[in-house]
Backbone as numpy.savetxt, mean C-alpha at the origin, in Angstrom:
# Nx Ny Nz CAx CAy CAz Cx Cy Cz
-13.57 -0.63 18.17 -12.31 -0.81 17.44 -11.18 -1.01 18.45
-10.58 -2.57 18.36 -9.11 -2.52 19.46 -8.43 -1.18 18.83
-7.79 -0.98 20.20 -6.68 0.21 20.28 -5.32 -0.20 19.40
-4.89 -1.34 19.35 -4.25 -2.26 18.17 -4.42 -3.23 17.22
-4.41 -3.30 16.23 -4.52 -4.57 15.64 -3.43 -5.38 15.65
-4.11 -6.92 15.50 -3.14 -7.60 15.69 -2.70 -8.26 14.17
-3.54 -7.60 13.23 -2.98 -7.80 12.14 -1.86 -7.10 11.36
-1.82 -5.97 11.59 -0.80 -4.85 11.31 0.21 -4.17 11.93
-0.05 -4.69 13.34 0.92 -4.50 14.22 0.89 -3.27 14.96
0.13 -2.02 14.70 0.30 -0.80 14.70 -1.50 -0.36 14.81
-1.40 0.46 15.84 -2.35 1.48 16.29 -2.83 2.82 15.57
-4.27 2.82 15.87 -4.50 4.11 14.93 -3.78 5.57 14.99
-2.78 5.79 16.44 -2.48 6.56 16.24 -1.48 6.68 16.16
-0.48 5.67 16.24 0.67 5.37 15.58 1.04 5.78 14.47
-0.19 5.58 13.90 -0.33 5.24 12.39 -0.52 7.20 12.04
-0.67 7.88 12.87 -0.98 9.17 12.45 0.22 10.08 13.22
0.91 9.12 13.97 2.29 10.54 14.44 3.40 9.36 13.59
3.38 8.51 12.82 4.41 8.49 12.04 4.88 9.52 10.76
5.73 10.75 11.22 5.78 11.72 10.42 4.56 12.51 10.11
4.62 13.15 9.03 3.73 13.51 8.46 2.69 12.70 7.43
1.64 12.64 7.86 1.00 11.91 6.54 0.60 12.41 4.90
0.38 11.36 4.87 -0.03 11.54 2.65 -1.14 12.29 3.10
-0.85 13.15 2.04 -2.75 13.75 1.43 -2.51 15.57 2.81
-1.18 15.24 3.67 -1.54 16.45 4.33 -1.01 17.48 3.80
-0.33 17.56 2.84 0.55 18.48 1.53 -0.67 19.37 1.21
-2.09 18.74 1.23 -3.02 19.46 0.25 -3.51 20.36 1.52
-3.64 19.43 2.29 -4.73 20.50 3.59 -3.96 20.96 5.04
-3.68 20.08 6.06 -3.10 21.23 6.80 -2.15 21.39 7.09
-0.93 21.01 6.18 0.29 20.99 6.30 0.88 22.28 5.35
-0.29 22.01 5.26 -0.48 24.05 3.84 -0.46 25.32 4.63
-0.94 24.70 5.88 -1.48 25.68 6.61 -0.76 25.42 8.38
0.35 26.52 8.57 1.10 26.18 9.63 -0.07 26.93 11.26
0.20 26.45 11.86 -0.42 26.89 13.21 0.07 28.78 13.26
1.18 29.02 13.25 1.86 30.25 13.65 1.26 31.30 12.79
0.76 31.01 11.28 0.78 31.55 10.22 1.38 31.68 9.22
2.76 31.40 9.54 3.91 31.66 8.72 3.92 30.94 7.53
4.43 30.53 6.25 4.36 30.03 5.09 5.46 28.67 5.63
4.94 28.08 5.46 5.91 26.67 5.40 7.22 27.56 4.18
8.28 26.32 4.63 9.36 26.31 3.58 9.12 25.21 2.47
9.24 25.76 1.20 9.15 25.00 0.08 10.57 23.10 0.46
9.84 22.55 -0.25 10.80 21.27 -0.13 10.30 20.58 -1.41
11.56 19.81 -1.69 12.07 19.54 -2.74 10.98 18.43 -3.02
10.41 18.08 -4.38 9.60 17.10 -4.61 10.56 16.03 -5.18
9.74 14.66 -4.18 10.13 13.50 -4.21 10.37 12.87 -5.79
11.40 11.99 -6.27 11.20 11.43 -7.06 9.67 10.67 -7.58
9.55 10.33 -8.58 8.59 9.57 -9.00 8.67 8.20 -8.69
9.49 7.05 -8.77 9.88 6.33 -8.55 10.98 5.86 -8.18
11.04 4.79 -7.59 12.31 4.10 -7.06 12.84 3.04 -8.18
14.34 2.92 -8.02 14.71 1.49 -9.37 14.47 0.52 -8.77
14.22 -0.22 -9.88 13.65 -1.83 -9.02 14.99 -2.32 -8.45
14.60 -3.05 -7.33 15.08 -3.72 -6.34 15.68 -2.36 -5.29
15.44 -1.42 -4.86 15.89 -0.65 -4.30 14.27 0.06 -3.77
14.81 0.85 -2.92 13.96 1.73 -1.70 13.84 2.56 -1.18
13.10 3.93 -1.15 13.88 4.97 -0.41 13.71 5.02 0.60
14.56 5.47 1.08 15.15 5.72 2.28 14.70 6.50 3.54
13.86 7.64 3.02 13.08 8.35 3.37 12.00 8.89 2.67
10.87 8.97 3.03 9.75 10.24 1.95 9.00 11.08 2.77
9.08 12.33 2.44 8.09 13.16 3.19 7.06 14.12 2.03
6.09 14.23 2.25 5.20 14.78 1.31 5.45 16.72 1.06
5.38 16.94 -0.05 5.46 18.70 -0.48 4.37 19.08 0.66
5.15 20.04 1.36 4.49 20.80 2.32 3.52 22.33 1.35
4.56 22.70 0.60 4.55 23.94 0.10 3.54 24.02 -0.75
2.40 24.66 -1.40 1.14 24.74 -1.50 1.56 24.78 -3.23
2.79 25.88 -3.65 3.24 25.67 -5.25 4.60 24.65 -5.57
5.10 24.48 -4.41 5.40 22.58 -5.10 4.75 21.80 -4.94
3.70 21.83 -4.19 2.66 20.54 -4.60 2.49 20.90 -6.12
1.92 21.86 -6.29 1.06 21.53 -7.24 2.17 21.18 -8.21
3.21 21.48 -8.68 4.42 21.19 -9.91 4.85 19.39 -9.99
3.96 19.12 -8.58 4.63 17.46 -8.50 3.02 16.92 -9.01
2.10 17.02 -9.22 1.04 16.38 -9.80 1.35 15.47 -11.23
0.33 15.14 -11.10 0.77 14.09 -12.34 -0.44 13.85 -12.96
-1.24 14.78 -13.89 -2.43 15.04 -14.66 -3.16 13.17 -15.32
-2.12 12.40 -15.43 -2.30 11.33 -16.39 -2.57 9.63 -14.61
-2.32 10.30 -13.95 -2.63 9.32 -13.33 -3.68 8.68 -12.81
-5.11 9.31 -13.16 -6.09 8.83 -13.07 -6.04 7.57 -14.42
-6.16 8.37 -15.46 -5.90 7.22 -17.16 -5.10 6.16 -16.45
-3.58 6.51 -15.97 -2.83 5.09 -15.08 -3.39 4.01 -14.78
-4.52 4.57 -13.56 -5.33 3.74 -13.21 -6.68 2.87 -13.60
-7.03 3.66 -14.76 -8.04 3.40 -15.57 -7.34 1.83 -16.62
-5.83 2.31 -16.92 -5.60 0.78 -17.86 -5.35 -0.13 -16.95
-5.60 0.03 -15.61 -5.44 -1.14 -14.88 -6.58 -1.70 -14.16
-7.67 -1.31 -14.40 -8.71 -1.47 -13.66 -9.81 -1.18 -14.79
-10.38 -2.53 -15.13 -12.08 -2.18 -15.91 -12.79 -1.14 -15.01
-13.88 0.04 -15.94 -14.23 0.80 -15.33 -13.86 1.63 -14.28
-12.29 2.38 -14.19 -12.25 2.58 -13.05 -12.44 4.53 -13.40
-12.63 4.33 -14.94 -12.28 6.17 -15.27 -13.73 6.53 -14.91
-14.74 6.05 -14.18 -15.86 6.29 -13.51 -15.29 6.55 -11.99
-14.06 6.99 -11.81 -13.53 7.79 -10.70 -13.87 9.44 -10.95
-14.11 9.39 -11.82 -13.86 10.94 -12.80 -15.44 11.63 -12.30
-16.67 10.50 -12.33 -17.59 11.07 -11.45 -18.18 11.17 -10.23
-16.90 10.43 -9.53 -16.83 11.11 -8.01 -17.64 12.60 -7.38
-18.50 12.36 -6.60 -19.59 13.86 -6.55 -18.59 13.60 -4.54
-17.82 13.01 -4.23 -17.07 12.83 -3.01 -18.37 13.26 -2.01
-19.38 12.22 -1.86 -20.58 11.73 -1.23 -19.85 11.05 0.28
-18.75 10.82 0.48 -18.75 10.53 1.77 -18.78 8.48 2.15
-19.47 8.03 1.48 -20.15 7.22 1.61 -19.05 6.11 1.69
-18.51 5.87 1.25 -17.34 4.87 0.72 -16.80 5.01 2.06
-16.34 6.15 3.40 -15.48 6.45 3.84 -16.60 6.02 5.16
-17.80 6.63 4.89 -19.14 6.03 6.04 -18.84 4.56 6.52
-18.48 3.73 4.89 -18.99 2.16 5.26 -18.34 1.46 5.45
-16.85 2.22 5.40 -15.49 1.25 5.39 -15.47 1.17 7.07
-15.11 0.09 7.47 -14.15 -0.63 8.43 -13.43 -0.56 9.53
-12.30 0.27 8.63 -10.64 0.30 8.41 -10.44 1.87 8.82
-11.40 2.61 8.14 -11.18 4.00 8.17 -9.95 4.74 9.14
-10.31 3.91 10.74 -9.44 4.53 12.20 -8.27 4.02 11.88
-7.63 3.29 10.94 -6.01 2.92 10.67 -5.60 3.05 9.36
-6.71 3.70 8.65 -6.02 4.66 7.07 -5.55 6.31 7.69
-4.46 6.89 6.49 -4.06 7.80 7.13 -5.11 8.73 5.83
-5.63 8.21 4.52 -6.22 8.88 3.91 -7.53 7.98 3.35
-8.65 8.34 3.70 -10.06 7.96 3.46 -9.92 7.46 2.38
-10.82 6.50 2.04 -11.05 6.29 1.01 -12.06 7.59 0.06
-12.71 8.20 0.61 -12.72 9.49 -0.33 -12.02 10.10 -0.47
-10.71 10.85 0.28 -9.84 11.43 0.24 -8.86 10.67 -1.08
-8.51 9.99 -1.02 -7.74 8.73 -1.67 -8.34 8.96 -3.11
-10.01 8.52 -3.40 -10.29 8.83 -4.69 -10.02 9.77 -5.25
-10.35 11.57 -4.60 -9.99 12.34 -5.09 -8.60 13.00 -5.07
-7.46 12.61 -4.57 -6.05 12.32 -4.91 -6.04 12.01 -5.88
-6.64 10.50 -6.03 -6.32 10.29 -7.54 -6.41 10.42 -8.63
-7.48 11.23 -8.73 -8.30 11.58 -9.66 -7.61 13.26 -9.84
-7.21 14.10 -9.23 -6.33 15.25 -9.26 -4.86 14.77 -9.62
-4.36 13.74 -9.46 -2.94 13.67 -10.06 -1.82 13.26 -8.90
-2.33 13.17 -7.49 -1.00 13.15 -6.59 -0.58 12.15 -6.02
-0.07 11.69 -7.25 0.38 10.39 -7.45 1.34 9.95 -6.45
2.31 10.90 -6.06 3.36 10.08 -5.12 2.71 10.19 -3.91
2.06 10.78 -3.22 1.19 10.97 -2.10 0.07 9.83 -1.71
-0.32 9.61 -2.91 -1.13 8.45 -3.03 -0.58 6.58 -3.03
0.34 6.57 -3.87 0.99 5.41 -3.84 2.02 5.08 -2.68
2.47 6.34 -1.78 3.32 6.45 -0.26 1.89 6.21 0.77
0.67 6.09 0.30 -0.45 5.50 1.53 -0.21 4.90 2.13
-0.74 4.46 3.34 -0.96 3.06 3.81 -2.54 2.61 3.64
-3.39 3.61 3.17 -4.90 2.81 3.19 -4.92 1.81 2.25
-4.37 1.47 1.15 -4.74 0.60 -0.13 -3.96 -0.92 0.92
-3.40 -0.89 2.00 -3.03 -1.97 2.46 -3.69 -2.48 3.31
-4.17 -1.19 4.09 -5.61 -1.49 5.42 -6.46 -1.77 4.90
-6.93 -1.64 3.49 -7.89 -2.22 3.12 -7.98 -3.95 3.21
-9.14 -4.45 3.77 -9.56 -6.01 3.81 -10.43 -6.08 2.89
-10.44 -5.20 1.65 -11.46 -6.10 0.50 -12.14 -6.52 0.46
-13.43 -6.01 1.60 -14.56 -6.29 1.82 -15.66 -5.96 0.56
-15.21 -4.57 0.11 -16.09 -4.16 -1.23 -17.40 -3.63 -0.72
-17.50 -3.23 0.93 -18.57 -2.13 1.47 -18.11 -0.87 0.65
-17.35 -0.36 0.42 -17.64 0.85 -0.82 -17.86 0.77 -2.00
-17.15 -0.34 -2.83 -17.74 -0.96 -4.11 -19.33 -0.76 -3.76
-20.16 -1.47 -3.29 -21.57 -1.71 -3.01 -22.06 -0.44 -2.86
-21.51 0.40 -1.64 -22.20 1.31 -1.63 -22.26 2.62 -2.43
-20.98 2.75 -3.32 -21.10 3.88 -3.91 -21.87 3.99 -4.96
-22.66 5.51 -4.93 -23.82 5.81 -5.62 -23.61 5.99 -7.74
-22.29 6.13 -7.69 -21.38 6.22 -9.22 -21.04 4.57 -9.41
-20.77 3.75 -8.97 -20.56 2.54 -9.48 -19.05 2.57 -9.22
-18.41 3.25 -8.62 -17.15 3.14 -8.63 -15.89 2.14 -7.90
-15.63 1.02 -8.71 -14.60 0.07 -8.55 -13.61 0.67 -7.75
-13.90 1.30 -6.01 -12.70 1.57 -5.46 -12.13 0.69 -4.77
-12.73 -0.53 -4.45 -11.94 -1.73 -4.01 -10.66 -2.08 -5.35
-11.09 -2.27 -6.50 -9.73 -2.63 -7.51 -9.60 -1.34 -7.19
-9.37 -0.16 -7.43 -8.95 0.54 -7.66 -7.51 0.76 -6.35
-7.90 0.18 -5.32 -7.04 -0.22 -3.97 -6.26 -1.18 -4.36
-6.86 -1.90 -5.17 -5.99 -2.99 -5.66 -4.71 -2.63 -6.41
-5.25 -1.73 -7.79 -4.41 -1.32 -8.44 -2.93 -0.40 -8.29
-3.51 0.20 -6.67 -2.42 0.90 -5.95 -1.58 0.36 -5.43
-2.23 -0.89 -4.84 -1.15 -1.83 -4.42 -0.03 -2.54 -5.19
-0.11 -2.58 -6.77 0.88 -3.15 -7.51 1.43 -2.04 -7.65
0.90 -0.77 -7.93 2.10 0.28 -8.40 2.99 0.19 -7.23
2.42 0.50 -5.89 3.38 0.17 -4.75 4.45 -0.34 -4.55
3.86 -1.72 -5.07 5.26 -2.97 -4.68 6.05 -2.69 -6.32
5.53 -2.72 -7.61 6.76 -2.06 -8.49 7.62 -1.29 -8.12
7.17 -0.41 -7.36 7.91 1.01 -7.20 8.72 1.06 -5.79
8.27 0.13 -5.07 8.61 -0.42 -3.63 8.74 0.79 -2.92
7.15 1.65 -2.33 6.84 2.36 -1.75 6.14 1.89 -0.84
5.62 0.73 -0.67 4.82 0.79 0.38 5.28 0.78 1.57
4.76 0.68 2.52 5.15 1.05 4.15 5.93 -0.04 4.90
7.04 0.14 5.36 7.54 -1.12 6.01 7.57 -1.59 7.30
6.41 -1.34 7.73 6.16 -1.77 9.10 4.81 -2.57 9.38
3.67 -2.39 7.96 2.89 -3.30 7.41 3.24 -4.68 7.01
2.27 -5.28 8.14 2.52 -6.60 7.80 2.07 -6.91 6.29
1.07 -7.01 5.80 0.17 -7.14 4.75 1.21 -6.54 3.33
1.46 -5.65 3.96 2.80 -5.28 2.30 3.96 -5.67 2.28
4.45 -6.11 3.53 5.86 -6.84 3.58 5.13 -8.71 3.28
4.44 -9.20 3.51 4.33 -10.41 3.18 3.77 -10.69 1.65
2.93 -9.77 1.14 2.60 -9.87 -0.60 3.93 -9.41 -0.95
5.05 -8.35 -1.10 6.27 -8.29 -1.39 7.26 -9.69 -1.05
6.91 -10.01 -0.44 7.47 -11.44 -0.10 7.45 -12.82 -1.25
5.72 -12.79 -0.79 5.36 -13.75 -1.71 5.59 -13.34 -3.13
5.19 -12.51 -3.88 5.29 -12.26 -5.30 6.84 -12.38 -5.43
7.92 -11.98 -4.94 9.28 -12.49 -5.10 9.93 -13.54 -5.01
8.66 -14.85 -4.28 9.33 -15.89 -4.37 8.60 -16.84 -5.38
7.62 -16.39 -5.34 6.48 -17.11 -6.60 7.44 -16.97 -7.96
7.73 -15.67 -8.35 8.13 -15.10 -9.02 9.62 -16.07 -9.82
10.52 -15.67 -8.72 11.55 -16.68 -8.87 11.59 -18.32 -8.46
10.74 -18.78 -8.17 10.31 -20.06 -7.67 9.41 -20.74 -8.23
8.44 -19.90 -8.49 7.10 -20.80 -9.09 6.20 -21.19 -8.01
6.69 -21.09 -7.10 5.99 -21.80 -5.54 6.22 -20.82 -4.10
4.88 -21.00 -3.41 5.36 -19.76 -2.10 5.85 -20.99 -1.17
6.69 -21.13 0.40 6.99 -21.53 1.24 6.84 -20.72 2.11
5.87 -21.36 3.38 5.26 -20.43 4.08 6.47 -20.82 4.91
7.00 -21.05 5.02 8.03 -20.72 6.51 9.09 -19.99 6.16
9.07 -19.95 5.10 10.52 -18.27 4.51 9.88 -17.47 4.57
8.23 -17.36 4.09 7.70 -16.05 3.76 7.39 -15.14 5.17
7.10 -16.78 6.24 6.64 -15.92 7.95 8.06 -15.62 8.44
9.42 -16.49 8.22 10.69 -15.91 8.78 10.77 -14.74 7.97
10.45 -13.93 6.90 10.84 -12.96 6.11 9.81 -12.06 7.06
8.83 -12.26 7.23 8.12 -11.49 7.56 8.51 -10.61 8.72
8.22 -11.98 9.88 9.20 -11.38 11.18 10.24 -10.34 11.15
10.91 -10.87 10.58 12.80 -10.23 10.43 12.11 -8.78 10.18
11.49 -8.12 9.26 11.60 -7.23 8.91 10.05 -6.38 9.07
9.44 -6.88 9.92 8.07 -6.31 10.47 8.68 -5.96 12.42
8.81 -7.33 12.75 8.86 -7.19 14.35 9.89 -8.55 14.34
11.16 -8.08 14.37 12.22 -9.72 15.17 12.25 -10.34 15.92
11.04 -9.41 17.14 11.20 -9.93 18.60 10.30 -11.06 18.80
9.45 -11.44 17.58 8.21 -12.01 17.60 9.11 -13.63 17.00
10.49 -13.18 16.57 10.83 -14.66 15.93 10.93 -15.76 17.41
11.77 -15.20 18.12 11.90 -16.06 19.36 10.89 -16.84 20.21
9.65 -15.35 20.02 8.37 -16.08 20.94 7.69 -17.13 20.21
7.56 -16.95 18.96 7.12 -18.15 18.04 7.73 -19.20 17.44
8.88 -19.47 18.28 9.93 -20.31 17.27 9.67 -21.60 18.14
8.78 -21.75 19.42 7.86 -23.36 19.61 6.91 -23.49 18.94
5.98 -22.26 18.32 4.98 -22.99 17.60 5.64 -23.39 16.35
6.49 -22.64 16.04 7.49 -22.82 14.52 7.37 -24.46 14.68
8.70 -24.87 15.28 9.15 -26.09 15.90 7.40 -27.15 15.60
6.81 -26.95 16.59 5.84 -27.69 16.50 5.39 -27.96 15.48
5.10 -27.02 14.37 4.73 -27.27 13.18 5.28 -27.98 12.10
6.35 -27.72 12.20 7.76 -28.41 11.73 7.44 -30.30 11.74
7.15 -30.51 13.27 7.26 -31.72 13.61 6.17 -32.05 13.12
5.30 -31.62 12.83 3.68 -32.50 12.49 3.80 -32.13 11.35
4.71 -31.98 11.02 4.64 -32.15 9.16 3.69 -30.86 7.92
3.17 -29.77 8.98 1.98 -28.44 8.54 3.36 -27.35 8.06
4.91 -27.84 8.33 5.40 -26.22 7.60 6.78 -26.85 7.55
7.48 -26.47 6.39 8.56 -27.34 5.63 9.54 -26.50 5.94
10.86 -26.41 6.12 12.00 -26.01 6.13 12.36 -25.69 4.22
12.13 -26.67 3.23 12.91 -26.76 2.05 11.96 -25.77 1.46
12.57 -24.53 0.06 12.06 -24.15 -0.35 11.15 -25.08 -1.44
10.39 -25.00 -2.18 9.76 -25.84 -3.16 10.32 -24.89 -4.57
9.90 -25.44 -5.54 10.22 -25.06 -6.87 9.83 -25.44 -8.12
9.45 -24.84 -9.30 9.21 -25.75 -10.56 9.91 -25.75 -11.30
9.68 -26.43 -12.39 10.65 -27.32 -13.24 10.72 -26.04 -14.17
9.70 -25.27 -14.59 10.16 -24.34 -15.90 9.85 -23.10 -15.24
11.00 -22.78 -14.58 10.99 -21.48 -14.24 11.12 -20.58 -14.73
12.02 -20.49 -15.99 12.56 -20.02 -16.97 11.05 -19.31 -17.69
10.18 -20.68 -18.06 8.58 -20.29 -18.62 7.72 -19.37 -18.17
7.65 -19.22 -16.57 7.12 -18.61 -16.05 7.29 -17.34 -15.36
8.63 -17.10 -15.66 9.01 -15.38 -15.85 8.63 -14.84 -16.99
8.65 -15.77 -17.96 8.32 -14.94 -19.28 7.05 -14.14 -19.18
6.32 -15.54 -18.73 4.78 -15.20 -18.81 4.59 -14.14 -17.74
5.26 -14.19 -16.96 5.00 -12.98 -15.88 5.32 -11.96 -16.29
6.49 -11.99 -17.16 6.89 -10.31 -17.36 5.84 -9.87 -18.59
5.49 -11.22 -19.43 4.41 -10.74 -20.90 3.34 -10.06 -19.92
2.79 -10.86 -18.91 1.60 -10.27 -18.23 1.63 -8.38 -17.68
2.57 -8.20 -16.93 3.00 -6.81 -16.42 3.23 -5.86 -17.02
3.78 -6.53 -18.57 4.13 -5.72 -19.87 3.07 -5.03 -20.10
């Protein structure tokens, strides 16, 4: 496993001293080195309003505000969004899914860990991940799990609550460019890859606009990447249908 990827920008252990991670509320963030009881902290909102972001999130340290921030119904959540996914429910947490994945060294919570989050309720812990983005949708746990359990959609399905709720991580390439695209599809009808890679840059790594702005150029000139946004004619039509769909 490189020590970085060059898809995400960020190292496995980057990825584990940024703050505190999801899922450590339950286990050792419960449990201080000294002995002493952590201090209770305030549980995070549920969501963010659309078009807005917070600002900060850190996960319930405190062992009885975790539990008051659960959210009993969020497995069902995930179940109307995913055929078969309330076969999370017989999770025997076999390991296996977490054996065959990949990705594992740049998730901050396993994909077993992750199932059984979700399946207990800790919903904001879960949707503040970064694994449902490290995932490459290979579907080595789909295959291998011994329950049949759809945890590839089920990664999937985390990923839209994400970008609704605009929690996901902003230093991920992979969630800043689907947030990208779905906002311009959205209002456009059409993606343009040279807004979506200048969007990207700007707000992943800026320093990367300068070093790439000859291949930019080059591309430009051979006619492979357009300056003009594109657009369709019934845009109007295709919000509808987007919002009937999400409805």
């Amino acid at each position: 496993m490189p020590e970085r990827s060059a898809v995400y920008g960020i190292s496995p252990k980057e990825v584990r001293q940024e703050g505190m991670m999801p899922g450590q509320s339950t286990l050792a963030a419960t449990r201080p080195k000294d002995g002493r009881r952590s201090p209770a902290r305030a549980a995070p909102r549920r969501s963010a309003p659309p078009g807005r972001r917070r600002t900060k999130w850190r996960p319930v340290t405190d062992p009885a505000a975790f539990q008051s921030t659960l959210v009993p119904g969020f497995a069902a959540e995930i179940a109307t969004m995913v055929p078969e996914a309330e076969l999370l429910r017989r999770c025997i947490q076999c390991g296996t899914c977490s054996g065959v994945c990949p990705m594992t060294a740049y998730m901050d919570l396993t994909p077993r860990r992750l199932i059984e989050m979700t399946r207990e309720g800790a919903r904001d812990d879960v949707v503040h991940s970064v694994t449902p983005w490290v995932c490459t949708s290979c579907y080595a746990c789909t295959e291998g799990c011994p329950k049949q359990i759809p945890i590839t959609e089920i990664m999937h399905a985390i990923r839209r609550i994400s970008l609704q709720e605009r929690t996901y991580p902003r230093r991920f390439s992979t969630a800043v460019m689907t947030r990208e695209l779905v906002d311009l599809v959205g209002s456009r009808g059409r993606s343009t890859e040279s807004w979506i890679s200048m969007k990207l840059y700007l707000k992943t790594h800026p320093t990367l606009v300068a070093k790439n702005a000859g291949v930019g150029m080059h591309l430009i000139r051979q006619g492979r990447l357009g300056l003009r946004r594109d657009k369709i004619r019934a845009r109007k039509e295709l919000r509808a249908m987007l919002k009937a769909a999400s409805s």
